[in-house]
MIPA-879773 format. One line per 5 residues: number of its first residue (from 0); their letters; for each residue x, y, z of C-alpha. Coordinates in nm, 2 decimals. Layout:
NUM	a	X:Y:Z ~ ...
end
This chain:
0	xxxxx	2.27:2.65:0.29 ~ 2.54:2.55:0.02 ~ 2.44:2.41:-0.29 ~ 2.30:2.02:-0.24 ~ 2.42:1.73:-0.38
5	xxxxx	2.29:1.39:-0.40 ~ 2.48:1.02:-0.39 ~ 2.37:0.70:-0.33 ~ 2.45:0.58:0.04 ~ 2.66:0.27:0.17
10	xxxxx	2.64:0.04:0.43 ~ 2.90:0.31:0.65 ~ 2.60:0.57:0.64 ~ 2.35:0.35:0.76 ~ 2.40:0.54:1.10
15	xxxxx	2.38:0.87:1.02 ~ 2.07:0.80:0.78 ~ 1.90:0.65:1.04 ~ 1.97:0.93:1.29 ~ 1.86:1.18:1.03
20	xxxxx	1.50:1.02:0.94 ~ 1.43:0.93:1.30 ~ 1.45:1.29:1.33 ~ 1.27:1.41:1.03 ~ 1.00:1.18:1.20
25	xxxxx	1.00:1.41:1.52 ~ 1.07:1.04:1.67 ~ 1.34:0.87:1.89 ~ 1.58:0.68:1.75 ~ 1.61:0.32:1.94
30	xxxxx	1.81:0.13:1.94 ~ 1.64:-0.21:1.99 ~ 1.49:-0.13:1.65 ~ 1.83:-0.05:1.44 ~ 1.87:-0.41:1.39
35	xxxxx	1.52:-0.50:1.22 ~ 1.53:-0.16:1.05 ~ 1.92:-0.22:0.90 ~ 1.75:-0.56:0.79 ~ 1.51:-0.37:0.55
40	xxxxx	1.80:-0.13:0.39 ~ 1.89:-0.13:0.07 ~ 2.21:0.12:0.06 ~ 2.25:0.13:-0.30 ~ 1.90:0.20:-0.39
45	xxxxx	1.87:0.48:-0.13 ~ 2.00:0.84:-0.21 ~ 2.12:1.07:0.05 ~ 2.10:1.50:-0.02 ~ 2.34:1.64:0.15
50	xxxxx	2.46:1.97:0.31 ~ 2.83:2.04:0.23 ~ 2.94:1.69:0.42 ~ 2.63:1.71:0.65 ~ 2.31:1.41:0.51
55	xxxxx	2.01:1.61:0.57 ~ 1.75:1.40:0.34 ~ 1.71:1.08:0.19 ~ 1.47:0.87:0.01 ~ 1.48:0.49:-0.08
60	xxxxx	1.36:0.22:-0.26 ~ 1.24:-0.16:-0.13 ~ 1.29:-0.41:-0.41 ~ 0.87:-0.58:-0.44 ~ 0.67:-0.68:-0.60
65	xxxxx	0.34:-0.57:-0.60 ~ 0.03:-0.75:-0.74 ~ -0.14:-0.56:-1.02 ~ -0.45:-0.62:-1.19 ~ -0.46:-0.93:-1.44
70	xxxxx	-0.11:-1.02:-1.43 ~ -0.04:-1.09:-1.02 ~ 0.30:-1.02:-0.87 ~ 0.53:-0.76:-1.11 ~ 0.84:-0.54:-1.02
75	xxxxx	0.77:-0.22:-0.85 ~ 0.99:0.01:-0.65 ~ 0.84:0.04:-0.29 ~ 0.97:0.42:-0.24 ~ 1.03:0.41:0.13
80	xxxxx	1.27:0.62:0.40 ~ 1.18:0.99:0.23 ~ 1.30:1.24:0.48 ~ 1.40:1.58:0.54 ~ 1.55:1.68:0.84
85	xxxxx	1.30:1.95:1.05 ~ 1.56:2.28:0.96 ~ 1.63:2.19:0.60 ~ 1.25:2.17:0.50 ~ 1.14:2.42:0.21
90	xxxxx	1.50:2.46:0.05 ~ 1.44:2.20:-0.20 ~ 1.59:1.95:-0.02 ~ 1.28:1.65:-0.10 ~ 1.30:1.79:-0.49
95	xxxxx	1.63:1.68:-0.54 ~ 1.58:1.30:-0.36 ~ 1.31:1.29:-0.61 ~ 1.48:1.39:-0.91 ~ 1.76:1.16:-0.83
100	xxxxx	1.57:0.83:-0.78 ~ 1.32:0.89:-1.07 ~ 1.54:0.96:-1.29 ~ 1.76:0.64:-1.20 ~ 1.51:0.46:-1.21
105	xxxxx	1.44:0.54:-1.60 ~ 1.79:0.55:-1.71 ~ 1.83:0.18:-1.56 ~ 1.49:0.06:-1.71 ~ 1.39:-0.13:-1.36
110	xxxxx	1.10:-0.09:-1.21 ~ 0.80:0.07:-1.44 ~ 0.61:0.19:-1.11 ~ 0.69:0.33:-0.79 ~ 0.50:0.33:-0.52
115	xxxxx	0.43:0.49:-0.15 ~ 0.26:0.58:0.16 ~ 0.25:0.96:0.20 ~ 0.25:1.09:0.52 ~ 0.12:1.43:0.42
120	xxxxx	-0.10:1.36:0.11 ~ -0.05:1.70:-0.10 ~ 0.30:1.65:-0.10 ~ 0.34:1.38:-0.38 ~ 0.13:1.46:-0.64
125	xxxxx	0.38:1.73:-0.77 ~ 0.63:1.47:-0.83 ~ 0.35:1.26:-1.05 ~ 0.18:1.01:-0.79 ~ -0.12:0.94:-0.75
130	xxxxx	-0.33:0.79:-0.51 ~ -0.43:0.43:-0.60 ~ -0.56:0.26:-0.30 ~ -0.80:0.32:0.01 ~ -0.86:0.14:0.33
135	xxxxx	-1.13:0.17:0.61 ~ -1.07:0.27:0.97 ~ -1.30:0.04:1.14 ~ -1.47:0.00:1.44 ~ -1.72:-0.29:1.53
140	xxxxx	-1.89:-0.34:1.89 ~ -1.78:-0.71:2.01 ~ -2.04:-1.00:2.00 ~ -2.19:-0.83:1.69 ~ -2.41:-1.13:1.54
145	xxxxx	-2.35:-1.28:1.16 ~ -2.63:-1.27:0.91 ~ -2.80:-1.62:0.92 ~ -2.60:-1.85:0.68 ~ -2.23:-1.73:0.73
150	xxxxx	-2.02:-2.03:0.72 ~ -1.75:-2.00:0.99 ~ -1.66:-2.36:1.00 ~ -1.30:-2.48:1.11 ~ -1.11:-2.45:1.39
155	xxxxx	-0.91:-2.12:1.54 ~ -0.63:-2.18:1.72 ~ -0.45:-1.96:1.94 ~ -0.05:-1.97:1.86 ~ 0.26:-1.84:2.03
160	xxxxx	0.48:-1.60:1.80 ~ 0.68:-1.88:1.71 ~ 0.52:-2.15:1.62 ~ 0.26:-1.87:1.41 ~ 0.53:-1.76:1.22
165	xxxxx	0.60:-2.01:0.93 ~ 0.23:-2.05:0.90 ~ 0.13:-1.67:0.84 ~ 0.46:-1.65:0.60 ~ 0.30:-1.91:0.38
170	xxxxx	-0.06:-1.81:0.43 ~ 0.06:-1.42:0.32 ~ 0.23:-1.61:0.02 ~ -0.05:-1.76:-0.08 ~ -0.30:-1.45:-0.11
175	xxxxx	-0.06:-1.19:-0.23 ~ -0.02:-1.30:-0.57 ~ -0.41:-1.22:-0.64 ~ -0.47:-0.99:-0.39 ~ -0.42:-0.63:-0.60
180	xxxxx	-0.23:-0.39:-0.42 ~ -0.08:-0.64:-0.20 ~ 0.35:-0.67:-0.20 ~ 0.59:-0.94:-0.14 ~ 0.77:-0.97:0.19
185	xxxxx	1.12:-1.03:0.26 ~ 1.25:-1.20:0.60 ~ 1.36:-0.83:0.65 ~ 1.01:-0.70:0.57 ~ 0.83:-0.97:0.77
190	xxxxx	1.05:-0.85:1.13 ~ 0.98:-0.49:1.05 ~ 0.59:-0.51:1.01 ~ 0.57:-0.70:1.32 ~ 0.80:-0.54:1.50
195	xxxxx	0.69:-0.48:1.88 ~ 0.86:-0.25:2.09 ~ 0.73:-0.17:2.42 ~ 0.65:0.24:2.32 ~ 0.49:0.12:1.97
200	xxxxx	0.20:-0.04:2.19 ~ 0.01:0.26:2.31 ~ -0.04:0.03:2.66 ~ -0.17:-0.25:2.49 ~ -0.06:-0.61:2.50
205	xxxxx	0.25:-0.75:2.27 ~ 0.07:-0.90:1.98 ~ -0.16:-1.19:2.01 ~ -0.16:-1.46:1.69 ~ -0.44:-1.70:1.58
210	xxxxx	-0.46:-1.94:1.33 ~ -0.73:-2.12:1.16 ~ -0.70:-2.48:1.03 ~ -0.94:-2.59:0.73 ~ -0.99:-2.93:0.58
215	xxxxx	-0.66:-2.89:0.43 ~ -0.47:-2.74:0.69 ~ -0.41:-2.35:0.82 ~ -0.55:-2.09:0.58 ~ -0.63:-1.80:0.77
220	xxxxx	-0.49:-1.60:1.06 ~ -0.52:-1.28:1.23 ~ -0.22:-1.09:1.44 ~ -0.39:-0.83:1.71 ~ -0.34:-0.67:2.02
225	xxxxx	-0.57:-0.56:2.31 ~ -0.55:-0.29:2.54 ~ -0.72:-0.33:2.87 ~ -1.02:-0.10:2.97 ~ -1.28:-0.19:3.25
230	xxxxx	-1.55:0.09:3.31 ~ -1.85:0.14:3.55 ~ -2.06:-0.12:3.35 ~ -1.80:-0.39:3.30 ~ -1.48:-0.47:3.07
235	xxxxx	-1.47:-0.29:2.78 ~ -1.17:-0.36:2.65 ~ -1.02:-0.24:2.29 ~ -0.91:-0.52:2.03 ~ -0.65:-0.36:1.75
240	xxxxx	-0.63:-0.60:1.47 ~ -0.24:-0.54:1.32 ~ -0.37:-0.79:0.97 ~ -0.60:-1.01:0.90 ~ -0.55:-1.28:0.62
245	xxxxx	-0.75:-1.59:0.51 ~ -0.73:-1.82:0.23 ~ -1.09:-1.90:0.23 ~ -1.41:-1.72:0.30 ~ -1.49:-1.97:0.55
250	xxxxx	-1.16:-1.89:0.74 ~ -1.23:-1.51:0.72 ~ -1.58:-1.59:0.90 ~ -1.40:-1.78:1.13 ~ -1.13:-1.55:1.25
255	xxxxx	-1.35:-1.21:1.26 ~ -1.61:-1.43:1.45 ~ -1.35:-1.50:1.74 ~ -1.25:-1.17:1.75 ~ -1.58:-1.06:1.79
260	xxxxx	-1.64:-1.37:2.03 ~ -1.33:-1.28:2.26 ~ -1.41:-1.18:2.63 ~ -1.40:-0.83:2.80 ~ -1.38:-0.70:2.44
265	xxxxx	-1.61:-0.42:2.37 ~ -1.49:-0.31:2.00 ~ -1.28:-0.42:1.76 ~ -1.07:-0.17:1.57 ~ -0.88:-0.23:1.22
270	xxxxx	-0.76:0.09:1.10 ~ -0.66:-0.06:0.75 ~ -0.92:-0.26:0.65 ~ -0.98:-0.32:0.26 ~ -1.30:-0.13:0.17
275	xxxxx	-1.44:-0.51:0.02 ~ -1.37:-0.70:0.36 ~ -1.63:-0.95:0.36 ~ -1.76:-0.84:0.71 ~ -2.02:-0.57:0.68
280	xxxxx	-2.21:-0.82:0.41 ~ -2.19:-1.07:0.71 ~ -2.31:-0.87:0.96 ~ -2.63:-0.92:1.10 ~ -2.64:-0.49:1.15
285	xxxxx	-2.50:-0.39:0.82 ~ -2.52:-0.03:1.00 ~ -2.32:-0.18:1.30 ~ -1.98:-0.08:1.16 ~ -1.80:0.29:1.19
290	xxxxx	-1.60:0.34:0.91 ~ -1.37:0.60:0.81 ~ -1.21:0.59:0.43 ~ -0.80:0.69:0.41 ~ -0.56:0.69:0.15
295	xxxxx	-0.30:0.42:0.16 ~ -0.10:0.35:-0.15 ~ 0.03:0.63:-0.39 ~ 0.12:0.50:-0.74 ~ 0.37:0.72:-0.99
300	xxxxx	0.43:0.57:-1.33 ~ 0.82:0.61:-1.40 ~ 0.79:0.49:-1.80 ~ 0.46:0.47:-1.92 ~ 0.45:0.27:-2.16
305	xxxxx	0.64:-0.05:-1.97 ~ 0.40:0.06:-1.69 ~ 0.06:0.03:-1.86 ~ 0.17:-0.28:-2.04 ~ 0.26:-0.45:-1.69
310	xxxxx	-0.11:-0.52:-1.59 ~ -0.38:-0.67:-1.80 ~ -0.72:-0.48:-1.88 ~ -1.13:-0.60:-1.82 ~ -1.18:-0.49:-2.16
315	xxxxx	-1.11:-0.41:-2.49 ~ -0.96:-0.08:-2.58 ~ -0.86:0.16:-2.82 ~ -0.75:0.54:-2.71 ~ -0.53:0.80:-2.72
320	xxxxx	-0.41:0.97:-2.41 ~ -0.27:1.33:-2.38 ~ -0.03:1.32:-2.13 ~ 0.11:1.56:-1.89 ~ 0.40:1.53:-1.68
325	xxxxx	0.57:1.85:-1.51 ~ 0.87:1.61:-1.32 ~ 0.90:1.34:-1.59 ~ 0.92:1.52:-1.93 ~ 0.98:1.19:-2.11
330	xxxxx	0.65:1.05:-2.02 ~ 0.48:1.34:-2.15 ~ 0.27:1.35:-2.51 ~ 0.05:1.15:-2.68 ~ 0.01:0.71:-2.61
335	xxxxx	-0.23:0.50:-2.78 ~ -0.34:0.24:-2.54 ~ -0.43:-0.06:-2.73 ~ -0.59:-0.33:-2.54 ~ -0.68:-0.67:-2.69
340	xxxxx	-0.97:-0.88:-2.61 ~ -0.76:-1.13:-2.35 ~ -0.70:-0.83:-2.21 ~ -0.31:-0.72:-2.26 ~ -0.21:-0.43:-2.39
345	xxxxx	0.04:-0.28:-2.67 ~ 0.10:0.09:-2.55 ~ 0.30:0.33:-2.85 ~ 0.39:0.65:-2.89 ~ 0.10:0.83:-3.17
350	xxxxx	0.06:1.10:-3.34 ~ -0.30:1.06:-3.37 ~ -0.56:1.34:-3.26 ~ -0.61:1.28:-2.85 ~ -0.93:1.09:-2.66
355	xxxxx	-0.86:1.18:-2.38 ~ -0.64:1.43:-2.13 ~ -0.49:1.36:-1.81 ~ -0.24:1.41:-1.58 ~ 0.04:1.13:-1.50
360	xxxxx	-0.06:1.15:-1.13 ~ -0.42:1.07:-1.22 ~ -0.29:0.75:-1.41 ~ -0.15:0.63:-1.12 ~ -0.45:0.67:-0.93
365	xxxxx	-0.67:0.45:-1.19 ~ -0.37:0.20:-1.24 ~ -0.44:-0.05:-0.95 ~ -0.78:-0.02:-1.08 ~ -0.93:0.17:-0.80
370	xxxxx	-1.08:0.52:-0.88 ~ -1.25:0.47:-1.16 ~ -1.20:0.69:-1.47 ~ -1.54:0.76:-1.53 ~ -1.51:0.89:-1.17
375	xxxxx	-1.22:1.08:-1.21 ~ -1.34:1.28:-1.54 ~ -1.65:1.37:-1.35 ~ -1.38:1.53:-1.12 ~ -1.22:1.73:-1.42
380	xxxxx	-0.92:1.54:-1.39 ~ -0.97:1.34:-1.67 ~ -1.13:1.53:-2.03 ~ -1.29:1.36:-2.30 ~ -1.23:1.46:-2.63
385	xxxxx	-1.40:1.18:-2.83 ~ -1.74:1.09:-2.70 ~ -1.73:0.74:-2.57 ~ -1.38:0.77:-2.50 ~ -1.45:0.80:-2.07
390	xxxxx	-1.68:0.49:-2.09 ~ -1.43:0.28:-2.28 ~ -1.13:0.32:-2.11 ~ -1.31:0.30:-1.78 ~ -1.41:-0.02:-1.79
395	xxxxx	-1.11:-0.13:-1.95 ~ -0.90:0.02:-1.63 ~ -1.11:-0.14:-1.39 ~ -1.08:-0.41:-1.16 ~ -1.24:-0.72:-0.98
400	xxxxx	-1.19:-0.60:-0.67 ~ -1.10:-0.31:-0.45 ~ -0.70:-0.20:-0.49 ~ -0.54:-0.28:-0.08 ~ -0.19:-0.25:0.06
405	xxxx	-0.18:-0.43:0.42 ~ 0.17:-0.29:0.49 ~ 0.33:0.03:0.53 ~ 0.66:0.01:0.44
end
C-alpha cells in the first residue's frame, strides 16, 4: 500500500463512497436505497482515505443535535459512514479517518461532542469514546395483562404511511428535546430510518403505523412490522416494533396495550427499548419480559471544557479531574469542574492537586448521565484521590432518567 491521504469528499464521490462502505459492510449496494441514503450525506463533513487515487475508507459526520442532560437539544456531531474497505483493514486505514475529523472538528470549534453507534464495540475506545447509552432487547408474550390501575385511555388508530407521517414528525418533535440521548431528525434522516426495502424485512410485512389521539389530539404512536408464523397450536406470529413514541403516559399504555391486544401475535419484540420504558412497571408479570442489555450510543468529548459546560449537573460540584487522552493531546491534564447550585458549570484549566483520574473515554461514558461514576470507579476506571471526591461528582453527573438513542444513524 502507498502512503494514505485524507480529503474531504464532494458531491462527485458520492458514488464511489457509497460503493466502498456498502462493501466494507459485506452488504449489496442497491440501488432503490441510493436516493434516501444521498439524502443523508453531508460531502463536506465526510473525509475519504485514500489509496494512491483509489477511496478505500471514510468516516462522516450528521449535523444533530442531541438532547443532553439539563440543557435539552445542543450541537453534536453524529459520526456516521466509518468504513474500511474488507483488504485495506489493519494498515491504519480507520486511524487516519479519525485523526482527520477530530482534529477538524477542534480546529473549527463546532461540535464539543461526537457521537456513534459502534459496530464492533472494542474498536472506539482507542480513539477516546465511550459508551454512554444502553437499550434492552425485548421480548414480551402477546395478551400479557396490565397491573390493575394502568390508565390506557384514548383512542389508537391505525394510519396508512401517509397520512401517519406528519403526525409522528411532530410527535418525535415534541419528546426529543427532553428525552436524553434522543437527536433531531432531518427530512433526510426521517426517509432513512424508515426506509423499507423488500430484503431489509427478514419476510415480514412493510411497516404497520398507529396513532393514538388524547384529549388534545395525537400524542403517541408506534411504527412495527409483523412476520407471519402459524404452528401446530395456532398463530404465533412475531410483532417487531421499529419505535415507539408517546407524549403521555396514558398514550404509552395505550399503544403497548394494542400491540399486545393484536391477533395471531404471540410475542412482541423491541430490540431497542430504553432500559426505563414504562412497561415492565405495568405489567401484571413483572417477570414476564426477556430482556437483553446492548450498547447503543458511544460518546467522545472533542474539547472538554465546551463539552462539560454544554449540559447542566443534579448537583453542586467542586473537583479536579486528571485527564488522559492518548488521541486528543489537547484535552489531556488537569480541569476543575465547577458546578453551581442551578446546576451549570464553569470548567478551567488548574493547576491544583487532582480528585480524581480518568480516562476521556470514561467521561464520555458518564456524560449523558448513564453509568454512574460511582460505578465506574468501583470498575477502576475512575480513582479517587480526595476522599469524597467519587460521591460528589457522581451525583452531580447523574441524571433523571436513563440516557436512549432510538435511531442508528
Amino acid at each position: 500500500m502507498s502512503d494514505l491521504t485524507v480529503r474531504t469528499l464532494t458531491p462527485d464521490d458520492f458514488a464511489e463512497f457509497s460503493t466502498m462502505l456498502s462493501g466494507a459492510f459485506l452488504v449489496d449496494n442497491r440501488d432503490d436505497e441510493v436516493e434516501v441514503e444521498r439524502a443523508v450525506f453531508e460531502p463536506e463533513r465526510h473525509h475519504g482515505v485514500y489509496d494512491g487515487t483509489r477511496l478505500v475508507g471514510s468516516t462522516g459526520i450528521q449535523t444533530r443535535l442531541l438532547t443532553v442532560p439539563g440543557a435539552g437539544p445542543t450541537p453534536a456531531a453524529g459520526v456516521t459512514a466509518v468504513g474500511v474497505a474488507p483488504d485495506a483493514r489493519r494498515r491504519g486505514v480507520l486511524n487516519a479517518a479519525m485523526r482527520a475529523e477530530l482534529d477538524e472538528l477542534h480546529e473549527s470549534g463546532t461540535e464539543p461532542v461526537a457521537v456513534l453507534w459502534a459496530s464492533q464495540a472494542p474498536i472506539y475506545g482507542r480513539f477516546g469514546y465511550g459508551c454512554a447509552s444502553t437499550a434492552a432487547h425485548l421480548s414480551v408474550s402477546a395478551q400479557a395483562p396490565f397491573r390493575p390501575g394502568v390508565d390506557a385511555g384514548g383512542r389508537v388508530e391505525a394510519s396508512s404511511s401517509s397520512t401517519a407521517g406528519p403526525v409522528i414528525r411532530a410527535v418525535h418533535s415534541a419528546v426529543a428535546p427532553r428525552r436524553v440521548g434522543w437527536l433531531s431528525r432531518t427530512e433526510g434522516q426521517w426517509r432513512w430510518w424508515l426506509i423499507d426495502s423488500e430484503w431489509r424485512r427478514d419476510g415480514a410485512s412493510a411497516y404497520r403505523f398507529a396513532v393514538h389521539h388524547g384529549p388534545d389530539g395525537p400524542d403517541g404512536y408506534v411504527v412495527f412490522r409483523v412476520k407471519l408464523s402459524f404452528g401446530s397450536t395456532g398463530p404465533d406470529s412475531e410483532l417487531w416494533v421499529r419505535e415507539l413514541v408517546a407524549v403521555t403516559p396514558q398514550a404509552a399504555a395505550a399503544l403497548w396495550r394494542t400491540l399486545l391486544d393484536l391477533d395471531l401475535v404471540g410475542q412482541v419484540r423491541y430490540h431497542n427499548l430504553p432500559l426505563d420504558d414504562p412497561l415492565q412497571q405495568m405489567l401484571l408479570n413483572p417477570r414476564g419480559t426477556l430482556t437483553a442489555v446492548v450498547d447503543q450510543l458511544w460518546a467522545r468529548l472533542v474539547d472538554v471544557d465546551r463539552a462539560l459546560q454544554a449540559r447542566r449537573y443534579a448537583a453542586g460540584c467542586d473537583v479536579v479531574l486528571e485527564l488522559t487522552d492518548g488521541f486528543c493531546p489537547w484535552n489531556a491534564g488537569r480541569w476543575r469542574l465547577a458546578v453551581d447550585a442551578d446546576g451549570t458549570a464553569e470548567v478551567t484549566r488548574t493547576d491544583a492537586p487532582a480528585e480524581l483520574r480518568c480516562d476521556v473515554a470514561d467521561l464520555g461514558a458518564m456524560y449523558l448521565g448513564g453509568p454512574r461514576l460511582a460505578a465506574l470507579a468501583a470498575a477502576e476506571r475512575v480513582h479517587e484521590l480526595r476522599p469524597g471526591a467519587v460521591l460528589a461528582a457522581s451525583r452531580a453527573f447523574a441524571g433523571d432518567m436513563a440516557p436512549h438513542c432510538p435511531e442508528v444513524f
